[in-house]
C-alpha positions in Angstrom: -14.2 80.7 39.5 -10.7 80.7 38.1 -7.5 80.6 38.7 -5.5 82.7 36.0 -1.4 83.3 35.9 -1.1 86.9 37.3 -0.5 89.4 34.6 -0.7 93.1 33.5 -4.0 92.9 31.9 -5.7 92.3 35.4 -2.7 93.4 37.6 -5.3 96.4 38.4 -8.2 94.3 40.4 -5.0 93.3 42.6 -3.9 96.6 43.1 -7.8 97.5 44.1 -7.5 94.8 46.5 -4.5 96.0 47.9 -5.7 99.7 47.8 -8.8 98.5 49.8 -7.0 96.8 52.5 -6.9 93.1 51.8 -3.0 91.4 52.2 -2.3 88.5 50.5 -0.4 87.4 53.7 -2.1 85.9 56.9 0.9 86.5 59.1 2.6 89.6 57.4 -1.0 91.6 56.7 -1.2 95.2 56.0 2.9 95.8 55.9 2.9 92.9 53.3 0.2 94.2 51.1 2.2 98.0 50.8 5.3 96.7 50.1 4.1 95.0 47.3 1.9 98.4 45.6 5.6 99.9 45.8 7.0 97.0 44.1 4.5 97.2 41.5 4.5 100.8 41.5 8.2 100.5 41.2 8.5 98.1 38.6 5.3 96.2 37.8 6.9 93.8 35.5 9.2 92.8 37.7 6.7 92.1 40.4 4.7 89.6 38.1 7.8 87.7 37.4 7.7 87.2 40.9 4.6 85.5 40.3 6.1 82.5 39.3 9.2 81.9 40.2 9.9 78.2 39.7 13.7 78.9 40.7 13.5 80.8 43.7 15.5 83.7 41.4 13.3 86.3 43.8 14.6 88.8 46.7 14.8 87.0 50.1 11.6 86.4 52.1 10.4 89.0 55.2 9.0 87.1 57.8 6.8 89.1 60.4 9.7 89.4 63.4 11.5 91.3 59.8 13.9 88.4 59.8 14.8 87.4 56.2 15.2 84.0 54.2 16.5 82.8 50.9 13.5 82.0 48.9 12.5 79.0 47.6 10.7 77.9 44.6 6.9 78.9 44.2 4.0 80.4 42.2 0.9 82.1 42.7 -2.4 82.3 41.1 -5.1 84.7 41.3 -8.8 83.9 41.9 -11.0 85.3 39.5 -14.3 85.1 40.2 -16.5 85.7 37.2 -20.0 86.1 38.8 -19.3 88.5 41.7 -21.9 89.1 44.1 -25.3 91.3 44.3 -23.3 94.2 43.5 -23.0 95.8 46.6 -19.8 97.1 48.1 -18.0 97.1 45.2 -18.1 93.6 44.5 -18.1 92.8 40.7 -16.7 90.1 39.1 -12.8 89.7 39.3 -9.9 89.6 41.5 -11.4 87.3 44.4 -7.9 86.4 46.2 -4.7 84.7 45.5 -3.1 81.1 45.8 0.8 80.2 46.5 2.6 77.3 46.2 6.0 76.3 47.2 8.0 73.0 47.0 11.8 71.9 47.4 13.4 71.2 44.3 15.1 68.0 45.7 11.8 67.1 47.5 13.1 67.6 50.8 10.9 69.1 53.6 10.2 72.6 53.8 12.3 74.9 56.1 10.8 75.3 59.6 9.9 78.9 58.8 7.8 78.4 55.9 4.4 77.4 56.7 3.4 74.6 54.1 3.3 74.1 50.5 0.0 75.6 50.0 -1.5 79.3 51.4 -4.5 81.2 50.3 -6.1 84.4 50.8 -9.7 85.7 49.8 -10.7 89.2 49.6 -13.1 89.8 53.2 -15.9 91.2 50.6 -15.6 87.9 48.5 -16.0 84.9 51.5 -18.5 82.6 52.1 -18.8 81.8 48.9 -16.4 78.2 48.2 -13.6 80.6 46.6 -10.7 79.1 48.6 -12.4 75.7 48.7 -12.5 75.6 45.0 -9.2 77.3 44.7 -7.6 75.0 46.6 -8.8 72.1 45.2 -7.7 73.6 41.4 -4.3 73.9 43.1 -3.6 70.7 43.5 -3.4 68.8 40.9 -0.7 71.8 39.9 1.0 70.4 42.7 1.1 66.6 41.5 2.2 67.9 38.1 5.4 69.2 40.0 5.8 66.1 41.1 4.5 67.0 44.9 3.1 64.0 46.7 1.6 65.2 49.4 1.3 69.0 50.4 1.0 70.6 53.8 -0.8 73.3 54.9 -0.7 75.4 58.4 -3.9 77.2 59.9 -4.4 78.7 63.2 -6.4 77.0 65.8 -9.4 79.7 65.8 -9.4 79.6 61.8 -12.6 77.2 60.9 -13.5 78.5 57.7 -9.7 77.3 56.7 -10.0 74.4 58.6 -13.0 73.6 56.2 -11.4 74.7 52.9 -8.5 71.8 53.9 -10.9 69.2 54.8 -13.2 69.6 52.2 -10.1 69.3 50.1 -9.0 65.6 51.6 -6.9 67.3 53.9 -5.9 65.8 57.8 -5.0 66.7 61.1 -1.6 66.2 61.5 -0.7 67.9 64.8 -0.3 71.0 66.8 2.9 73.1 66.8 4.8 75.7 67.5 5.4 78.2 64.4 8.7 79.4 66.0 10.2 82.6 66.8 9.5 83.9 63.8 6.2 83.6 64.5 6.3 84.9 67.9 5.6 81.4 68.9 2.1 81.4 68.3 0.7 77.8 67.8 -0.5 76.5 64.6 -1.9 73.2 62.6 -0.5 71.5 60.4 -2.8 69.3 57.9 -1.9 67.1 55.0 -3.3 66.5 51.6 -2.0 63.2 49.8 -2.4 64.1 46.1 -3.4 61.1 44.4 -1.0 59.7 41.6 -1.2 61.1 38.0 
């Protein structure tokens, strides 16, 4: 397993993701995952610059109520899993899943609506397999480098295979809380990672 800078050459095994059904949104799901193969079919370029926007130079951010936000700095990765599986459904080695981080320039907290530093999203026919586990742990010392010292991440309460990814990953139960109107006040939980120093 990988995680490669999004890019034309495999820009394809994330449109076959998206074409299949996956979203590489928890909270924004299927609407997320077709604006984003208009965007690409729109101007695919454009969309991978996206990819990596260390200064927040993107479109503002949808949220699922369709309430918008300036964006703040971030990047993604893709998973690329070069073994695959037994070869059923389809699954072949590649595009496994994407990774995001985002950070405050000045270090300050996040905003309320965004939901940690760290979010991660694995194809359904690529699970149970330590993808995100690994992924995550990949991720952060990316996250040192920019200087992060510790990074939060948000799961829902019924969500034990994330649960595991975090803890496996060093991560800790913070608290229970309310992700806000945005979120149709559904409850989440927040974890923290301390990234070890450089």
């Amino acid at each position: 397993m990988r995680l490669v800078r999004p890019g034309p050459d495999r820009l394809p095994g994330y449109v076959a993701a998206l074409e299949r059904g996956w979203s590489p949104s928890s909270t924004r799901g299927r609407a997320q995952a077709l604006e984003e193969l208009a965007r690409i079919a729109d101007d695919a370029p454009g969309f991978l610059a996206l990819m990596d926007d260390r200064e927040a130079l993107g479109p503002p951010v949808t949220l699922p109520d369709g309430s918008q936000h300036p964006r703040i700095p971030g990047l993604q990765r893709w998973i690329w899993d070069d073994a695959g599986g037994d070869g059923d459904d389809g699954d072949e080695p590649g595009f496994a899943g994407s990774i995001g981080l985002r950070w405050m320039k000045d270090g300050a907290p996040l905003p309320p609506h965004v939901l940690g530093h760290i979010g991660y999203s694995v194809v359904p026919w690529k699970r149970r397999r330590g993808l995100a586990t690994q992924a995550l742990a990949r991720m952060l010392p990316l996250a040192r480098a920019l200087g992060l010292c510790e990074v939060e991440l948000t799961t829902d309460p019924d969500n034990r295979a994330s649960q595991r990814v975090i803890t496996a990953n060093g991560g800790v139960w913070v608290e229970t809380f309310d992700k806000g109107a945005a979120y149709g006040h559904q409850p989440g939980l927040r974890w923290r990672i301390v990234l070890a120093a450089a």
